[in-house]
N, C-alpha and C positions, 0 to 999 in steps of 0.2 A: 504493500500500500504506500512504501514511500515514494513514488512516484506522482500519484496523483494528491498527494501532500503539499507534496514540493512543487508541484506544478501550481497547485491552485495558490500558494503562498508566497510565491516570487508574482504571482497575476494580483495579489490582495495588496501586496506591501507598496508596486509602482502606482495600483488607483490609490492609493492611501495619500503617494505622494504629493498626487496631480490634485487629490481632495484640500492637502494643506495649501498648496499651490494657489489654488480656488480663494481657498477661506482668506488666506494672506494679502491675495491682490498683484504677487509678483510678476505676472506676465500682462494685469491690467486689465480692462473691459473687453480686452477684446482673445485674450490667450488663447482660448480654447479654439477659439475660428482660425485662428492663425496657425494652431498644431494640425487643426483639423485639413485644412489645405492642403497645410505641406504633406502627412501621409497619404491624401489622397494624389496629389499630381504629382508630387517629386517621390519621395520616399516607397509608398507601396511599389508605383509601379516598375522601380528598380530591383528592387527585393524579389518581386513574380519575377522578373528579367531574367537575374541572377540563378533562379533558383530553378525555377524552369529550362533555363538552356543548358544545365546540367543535369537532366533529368533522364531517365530511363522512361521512354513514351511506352515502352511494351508490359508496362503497369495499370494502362489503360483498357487492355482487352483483358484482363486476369476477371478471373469469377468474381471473387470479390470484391471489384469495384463495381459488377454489375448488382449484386447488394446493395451499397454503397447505394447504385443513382437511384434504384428502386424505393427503396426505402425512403429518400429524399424525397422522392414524387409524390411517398405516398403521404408525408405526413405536411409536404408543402401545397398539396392537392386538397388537402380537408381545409385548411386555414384558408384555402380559396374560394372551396365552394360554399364556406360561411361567412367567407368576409363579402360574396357576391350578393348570399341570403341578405346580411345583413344591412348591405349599402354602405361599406365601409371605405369606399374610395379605390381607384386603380391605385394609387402611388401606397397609401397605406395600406393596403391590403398586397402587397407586392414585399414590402420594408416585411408585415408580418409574418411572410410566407417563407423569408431567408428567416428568421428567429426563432422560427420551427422548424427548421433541417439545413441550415448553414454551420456546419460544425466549427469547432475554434483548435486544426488542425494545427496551427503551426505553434505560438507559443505557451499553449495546453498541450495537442497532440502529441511533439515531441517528446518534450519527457515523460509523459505515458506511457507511449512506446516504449519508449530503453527503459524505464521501470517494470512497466505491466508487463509487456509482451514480449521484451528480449531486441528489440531493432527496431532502430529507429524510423527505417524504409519503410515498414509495415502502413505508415501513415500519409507513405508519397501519393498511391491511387486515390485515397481522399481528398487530397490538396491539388491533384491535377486536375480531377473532374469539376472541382468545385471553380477552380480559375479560367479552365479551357471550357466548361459549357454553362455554370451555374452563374457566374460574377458578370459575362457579357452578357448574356440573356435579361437578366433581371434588372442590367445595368442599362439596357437598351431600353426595357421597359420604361423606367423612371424618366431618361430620358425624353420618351416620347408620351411621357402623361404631364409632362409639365411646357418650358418655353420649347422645348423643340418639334413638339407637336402641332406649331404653328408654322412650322418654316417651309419651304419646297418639298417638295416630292424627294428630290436627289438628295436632299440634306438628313432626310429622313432617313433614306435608305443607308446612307454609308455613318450611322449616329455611333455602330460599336467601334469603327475607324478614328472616331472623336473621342472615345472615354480614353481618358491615361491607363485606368487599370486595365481594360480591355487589351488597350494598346502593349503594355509592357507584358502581360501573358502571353497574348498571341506571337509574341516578337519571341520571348525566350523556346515558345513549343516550334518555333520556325528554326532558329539555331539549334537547338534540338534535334528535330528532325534532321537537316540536310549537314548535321554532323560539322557543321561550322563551327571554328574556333574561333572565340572571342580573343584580343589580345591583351595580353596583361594592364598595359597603361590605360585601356577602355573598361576592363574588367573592373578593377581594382578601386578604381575611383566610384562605379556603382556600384559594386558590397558597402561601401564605405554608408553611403548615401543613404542605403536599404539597410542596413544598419537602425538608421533611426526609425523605422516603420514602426513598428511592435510600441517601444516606450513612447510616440508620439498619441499612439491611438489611446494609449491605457492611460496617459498621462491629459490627454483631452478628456478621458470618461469619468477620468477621477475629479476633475474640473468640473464635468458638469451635473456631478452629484450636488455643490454646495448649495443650500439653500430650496434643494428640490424635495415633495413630500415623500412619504413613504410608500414603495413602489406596491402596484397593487388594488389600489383604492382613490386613482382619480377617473377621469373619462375613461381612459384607455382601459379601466380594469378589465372589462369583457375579452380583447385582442391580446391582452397580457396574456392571462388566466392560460386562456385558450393555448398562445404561443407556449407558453412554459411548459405546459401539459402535452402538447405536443414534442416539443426537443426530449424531456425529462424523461418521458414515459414511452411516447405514442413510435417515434423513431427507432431507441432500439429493438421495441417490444416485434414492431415490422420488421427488423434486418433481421432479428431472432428466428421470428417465422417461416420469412423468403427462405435463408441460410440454410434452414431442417426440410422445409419443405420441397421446396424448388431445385436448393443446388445440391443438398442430402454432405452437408459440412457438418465438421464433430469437430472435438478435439480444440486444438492450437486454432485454425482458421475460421472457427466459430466463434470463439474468445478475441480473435482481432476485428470480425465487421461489428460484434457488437458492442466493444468497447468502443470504438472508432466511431457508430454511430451514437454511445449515450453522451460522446463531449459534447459540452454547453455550445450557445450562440457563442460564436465570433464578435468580438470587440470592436471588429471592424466594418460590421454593422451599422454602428452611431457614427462610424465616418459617412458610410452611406449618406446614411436619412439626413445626416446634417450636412452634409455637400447639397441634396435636393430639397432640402426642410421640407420633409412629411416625415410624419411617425417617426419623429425624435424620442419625445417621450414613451412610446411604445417601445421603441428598441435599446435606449435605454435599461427601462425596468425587465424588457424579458433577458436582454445579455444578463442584468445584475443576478437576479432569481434565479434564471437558468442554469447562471454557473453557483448559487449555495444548494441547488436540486442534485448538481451533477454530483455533488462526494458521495452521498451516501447511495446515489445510482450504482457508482462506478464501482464503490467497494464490494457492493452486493454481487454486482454484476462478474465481479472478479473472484468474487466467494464460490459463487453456485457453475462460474464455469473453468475457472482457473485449475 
C-alpha cells in the first residue's frame, strides 16, 4: 500500500502549497490564471511531446487498453446520457464526462505502478489512449461549444490543429511512430519546460480551493455526486466486469486494468474547465472527492485482487 500512500501525499502536500499560496496572496489576483495558462499552452503540451515520442505505440493495440477505452465509455456515456436528461449544458456536461473516467495516470498512476503493480509501463496504454483519443476529442468538443462554434466552417474543422494539448500529443505519437529522433538541444530544453506541468496544475488547484465552500453541497452537487460515483465506483467496477467477462483476464493483468481504472480524476481537468470557464466548480470538487474516494478504493481493490 505504500504506493498509493505516497502517491496521494506528495499530490496533498503541492495542493496544500498552492492553498497557502492562495491564502497568502503571493502570486496576487490573478496567480492561479497565470499557472493555469502556462500548463495549458506551454508546459503540458511539452511534457505529452516528451513523453509520447518516447513511447512504445504497440501498447495501444494490447487487450488491456481495450478495457481501458471500454470502461471509459462506459462510465463517460452514463454522465452523458444524464447530463443530456438533465439539460446540463454541452461544455459542462462534456468537463463532467472527463471527471468520470479521465484517470490521473501520470503523477498518481506512476507511482502506483512501481508500488502496486511492479512497472511503471503498466500505466503507459492508459496515458496514450487518454492523450491520443480522449484529451482531442473532448478538447474539440469544448472548443466548438463555446467562441469557436461561431467561426467558418474551415476553422471548425481543423479546431484539434489549434489546441496546444492536442497539438503537443499528436506531435510526440508522430515522432513516435516514424521512429524520428528528436535532438538533444531540442529535447532537452522541453523536459525542462514539461517539467513544470504536474506542480503548475496542482499548484493552481491548491489556489483555487481558498475561500471556496465545501465541495459537494453547492449547485453543482447533483454532477459532482454523480461524477464521483462514477470514477470511484462505477469505472472500475466496468473494467472489472469487461476484464472477466469479455477478455477472460485473472491474475496480475486483472489487478493492472482495475487499478488503472479506480485512479481518481486528473488534476488537469481544472486546467481544462478553466482554460474554457465551464464546470470549474464541478471539476474542481469531483478531482478533490474523487481523489479522498480513490485510497480506500485502491486498497480494497488491491486487497481482494492483489
Amino acid at each position: 500500500m505504500q504506493g498509493v500512500l505516497t502517491g496521494f501525499a506528495v499530490i496533498a502536500v503541492v495542493i496544500g502549497v498552492g492553498y497557502v499560496i492562495g491564502r497568502r496572496g503571493y502570486l496576487g489576483d490573478n496567480g492561479r490564471e497565470v499557472l493555469t495558462k502556462l500548463a495549458f499552452h506551454v508546459a503540458s503540451p511539452a511534457l505529452l511531446f516528451t513523453t509520447l515520442a518516447r513511447a512504445d505505440l504497440s501498447v495501444v493495440f494490447s487487450g488491456r487498453l481495450l478495457v481501458t477505452a471500454m470502461s471509459t465509455a462506459v462510465a463517460a456515456g452514463v454522465f452523458v446520457a444524464v447530463g443530456v436528461v438533465r439539460r446540463w449544458g454541452l461544455g459542462r456536461t462534456t468537463i463532467g464526462a472527463l471527471c468520470s473516467s479521465y484517470v490521473n495516470s501520470g503523477n498518481l498512476g506512476i507511482p502506483i505502478a512501481v508500488y502496486v503493480l511492479g512497472d511503471a509501463s503498466l500505466v503507459a496504454p492508459v496515458l496514450l489512449f487518454q492523450q491520443i483519443m480522449v484529451t482531442p476529442i473532448a478538447l474539440t468538443v469544448l472548443d466548438l461549444s463555446g467562441e469557436g462554434e461561431k467561426g467558418p466552417l474551415w476553422r471548425r474543422l481543423i479546431t484539434p490543429l489549434r489546441n496546444p494539448i492536442a497539438v503537443g500529443s499528436l506531435s510526440g505519437v508522430v515522432v513516435s511512430a516514424t521512429g524520428l529522433r528528436v535532438p538533444g538541444p531540442v529535447l532537452d530544453p522541453l523536459q525542462l519546460i514539461g517539467g513544470m506541468s504536474v506542480p503548475a496544475v496542482l499548484l493552481a488547484f491548491g489556489i483555487s480551493l481558498c475561500g471556496s465552500s465545501l465541495p459537494g453541497r453547492g449547485a453543482d452537487r447533483a454532477p459532482v455526486l454523480l461524477s464521483v460515483t462514477l470514477k470511484a465506483v462505477g469505472q472500475p467496477l466496468a473494467a472489472w466486469a469487461l476484464a472477466v467477462t469479455v477478455f477472460g483476464l485473472h491474475g496480475a493483468p486483472l489487478l493492472d486494468v482495475v487499478v488503472t481504472s479506480a485512479l481518481p480524476a486528473a488534476q488537469n481537468l481544472f486546467t481544462y474547465a478553466s482554460r474554457y470557464r465551464v464546470g470549474e466548480t464541478l471539476a474542481r470538487e469531483s478531482v478533490l472527492l474523487s481523489t479522498v474516494a480513490a485510497v480506500p478504493v485502491l486498497v480494497l481493490v488491491a486487497a481482494l485482487l492483489g
